[in-house]
C-alpha positions in Angstrom: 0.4 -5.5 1.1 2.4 -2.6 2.3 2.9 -4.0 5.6 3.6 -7.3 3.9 6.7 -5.3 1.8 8.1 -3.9 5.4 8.2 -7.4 6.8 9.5 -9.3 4.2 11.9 -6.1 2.0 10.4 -7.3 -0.8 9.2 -4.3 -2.8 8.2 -4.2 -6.1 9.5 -1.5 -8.7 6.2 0.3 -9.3 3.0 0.4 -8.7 0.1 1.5 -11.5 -2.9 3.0 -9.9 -5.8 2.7 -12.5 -9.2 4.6 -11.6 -12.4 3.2 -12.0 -13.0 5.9 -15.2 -11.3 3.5 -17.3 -13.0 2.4 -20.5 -12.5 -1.1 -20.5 -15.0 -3.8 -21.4 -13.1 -7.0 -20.1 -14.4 -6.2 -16.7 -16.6 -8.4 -15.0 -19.4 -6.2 -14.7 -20.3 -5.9 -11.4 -16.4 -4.9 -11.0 -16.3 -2.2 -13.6 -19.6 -0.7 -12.1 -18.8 -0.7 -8.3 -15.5 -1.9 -7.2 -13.0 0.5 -7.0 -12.3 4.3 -7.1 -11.8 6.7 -9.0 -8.0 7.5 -10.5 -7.8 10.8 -8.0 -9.0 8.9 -5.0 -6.6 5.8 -5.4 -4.0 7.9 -6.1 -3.7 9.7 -3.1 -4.7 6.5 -0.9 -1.6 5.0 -2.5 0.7 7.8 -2.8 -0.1 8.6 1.2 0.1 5.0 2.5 3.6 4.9 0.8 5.0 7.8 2.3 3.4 7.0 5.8 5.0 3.1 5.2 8.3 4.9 4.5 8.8 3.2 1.0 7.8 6.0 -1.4 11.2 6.7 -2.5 11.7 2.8 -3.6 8.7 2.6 -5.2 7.5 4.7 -8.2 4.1 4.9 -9.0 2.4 5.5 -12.2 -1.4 6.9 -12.8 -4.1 6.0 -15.1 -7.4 6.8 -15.8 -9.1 9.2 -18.4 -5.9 10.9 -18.3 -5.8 12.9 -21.9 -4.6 16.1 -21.6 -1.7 17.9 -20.6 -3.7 19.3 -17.7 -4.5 15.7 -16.4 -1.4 14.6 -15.9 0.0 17.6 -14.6 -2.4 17.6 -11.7 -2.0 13.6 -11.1 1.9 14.1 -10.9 1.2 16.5 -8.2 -1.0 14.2 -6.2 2.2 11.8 -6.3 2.3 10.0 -9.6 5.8 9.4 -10.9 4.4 9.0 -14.6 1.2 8.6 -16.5 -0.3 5.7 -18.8 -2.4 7.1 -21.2 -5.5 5.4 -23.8 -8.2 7.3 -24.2 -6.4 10.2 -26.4 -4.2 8.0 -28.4 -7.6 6.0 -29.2 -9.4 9.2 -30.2 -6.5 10.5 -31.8 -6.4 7.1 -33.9 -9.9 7.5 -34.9 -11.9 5.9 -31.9 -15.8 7.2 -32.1 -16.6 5.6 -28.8 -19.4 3.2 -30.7 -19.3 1.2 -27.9 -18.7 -2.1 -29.6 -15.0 -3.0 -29.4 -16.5 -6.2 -27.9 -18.5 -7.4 -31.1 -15.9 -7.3 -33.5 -18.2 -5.1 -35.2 -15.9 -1.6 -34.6 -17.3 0.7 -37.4 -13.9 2.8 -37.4 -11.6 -0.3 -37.7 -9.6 0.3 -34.2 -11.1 -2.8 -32.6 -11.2 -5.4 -34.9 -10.2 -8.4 -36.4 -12.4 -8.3 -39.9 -10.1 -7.8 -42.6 -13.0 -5.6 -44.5 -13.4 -3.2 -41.6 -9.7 -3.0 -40.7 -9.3 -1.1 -44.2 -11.2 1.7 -42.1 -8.1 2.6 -40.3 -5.3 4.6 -42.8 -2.3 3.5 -40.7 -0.2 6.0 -42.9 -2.5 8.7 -42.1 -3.2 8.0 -38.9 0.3 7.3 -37.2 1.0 10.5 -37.9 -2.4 11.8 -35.7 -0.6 9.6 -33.0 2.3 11.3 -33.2 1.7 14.8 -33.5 -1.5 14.3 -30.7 1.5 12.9 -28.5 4.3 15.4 -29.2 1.8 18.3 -28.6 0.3 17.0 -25.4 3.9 17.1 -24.1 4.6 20.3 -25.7 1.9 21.5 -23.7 2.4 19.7 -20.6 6.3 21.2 -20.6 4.2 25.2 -21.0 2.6 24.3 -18.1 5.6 23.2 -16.2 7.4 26.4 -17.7 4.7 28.4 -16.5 4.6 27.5 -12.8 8.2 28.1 -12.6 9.3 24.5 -12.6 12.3 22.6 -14.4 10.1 19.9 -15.5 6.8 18.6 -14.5 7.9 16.3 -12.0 8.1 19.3 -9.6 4.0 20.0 -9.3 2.9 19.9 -6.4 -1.1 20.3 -5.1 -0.1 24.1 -4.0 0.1 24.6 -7.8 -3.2 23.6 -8.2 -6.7 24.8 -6.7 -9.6 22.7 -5.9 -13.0 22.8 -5.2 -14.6 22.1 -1.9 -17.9 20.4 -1.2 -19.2 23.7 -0.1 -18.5 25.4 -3.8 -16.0 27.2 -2.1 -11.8 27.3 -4.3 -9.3 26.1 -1.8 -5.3 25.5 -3.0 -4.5 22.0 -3.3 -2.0 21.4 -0.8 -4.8 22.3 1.9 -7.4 19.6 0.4 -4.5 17.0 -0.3 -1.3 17.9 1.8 1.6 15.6 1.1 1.8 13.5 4.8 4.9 13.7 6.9 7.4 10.7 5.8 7.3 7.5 8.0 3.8 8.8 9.7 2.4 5.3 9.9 5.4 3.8 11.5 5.3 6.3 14.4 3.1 5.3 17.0 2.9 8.9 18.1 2.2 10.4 15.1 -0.9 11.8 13.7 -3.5 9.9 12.1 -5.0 12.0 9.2 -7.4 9.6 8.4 -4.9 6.2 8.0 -4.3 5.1 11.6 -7.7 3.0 11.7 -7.2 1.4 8.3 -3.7 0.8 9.1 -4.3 -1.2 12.6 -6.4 -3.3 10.4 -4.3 -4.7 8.3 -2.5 -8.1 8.8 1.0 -8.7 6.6 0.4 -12.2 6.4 -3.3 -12.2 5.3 -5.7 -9.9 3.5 -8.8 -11.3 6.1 -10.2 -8.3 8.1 -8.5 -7.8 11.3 -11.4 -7.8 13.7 -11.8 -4.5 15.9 -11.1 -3.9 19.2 
């Protein structure tokens, strides 16, 4: 697809990267159970590719995925996302128990349904305001955090803001587990390959059938 926006200039305003951790039960289920990755993962596959392709600063890309906390977001802004889309709090802050059965009509809290005797489970006067102060304060706190680390606003983390733990237990800083790629990398024939080149050569802008290998 990337390759597909270079060749044509067609670009599109955003992208949404939404990891696998998501809740949703509208998923075909083999899809929700093994196709995809998790919000980290994509993120960064998206968030380098961009930058290698050049286009990153046409294209703003938003995160989702389990994202609740001021903490979540800060760290997925520093792996690249321009924003964050956020459920699961707002649903808990609303009175979601996680019963599991927003599929059956059956939701024992009144979030995820249509009967009119179960919706009287959900004080919209009441809970509004949850909503609103859950929202205010998670932005409160996310602009503490910014404050903290020095920054104007939280678009300015970064992974060296952030430490991380390697497969071997051991704390590394973030910009050494997921450095931001040099600009244009994939477009330089001489560049380095930090893990793209392969995947790159393999894809086709006028099809998305697998390239055979050399």
């Amino acid at each position: 697809m990337v390759k597909a926006m270079i060749k044509t200039g067609i670009v599109p305003d955003f992208i949404v990267v939404d990891g696998t951790e998501g809740g949703t039960g509208a998923a075909p289920l083999e899809f929700a159970n093994h196709v995809g990755m998790p919000m980290v993962e994509g993120l960064l596959v998206v968030h380098k590719t961009l930058r290698g392709a050049g286009l990153h600063d046409q294209i703003r890309i938003g995160a989702a995925g389990k994202l609740v906390s001021a903490f979540d977001i800060a760290r997925a802004m520093s792996l690249g996302a321009d924003w964050c889309n956020s459920a699961r709090g707002y649903m808990f802050s609303i009175g979601c128990i996680q019963a599991q059965a927003c599929h059956t009509n059956h939701c024992p809290v009144g979030v995820a349904t249509q009967d009119p005797q179960r919706q009287k489970a959900l004080n919209v006067a009441d809970k509004s305001q949850r909503v609103a102060r859950f929202h205010a304060n998670t932005l409160k706190a996310l602009g503490e955090m910014a404050g903290a680390a020095g920054l104007h606003d939280p678009q300015g983390f970064l992974p060296y803001h952030f430490m991380t733990r390697k497969s071997d237990g051991q704390m590394t800083e973030g910009q050494e587990a997921n450095p931001y790629l040099p600009t244009g990398f994939l477009l330089d024939t001489n560049g380095g390959d930090y893990g793209y080149r392969s995947r790159w050569n393999r894809a086709d802008a006028h099809s998305f059938a697998a390239v055979p290998l050399d």
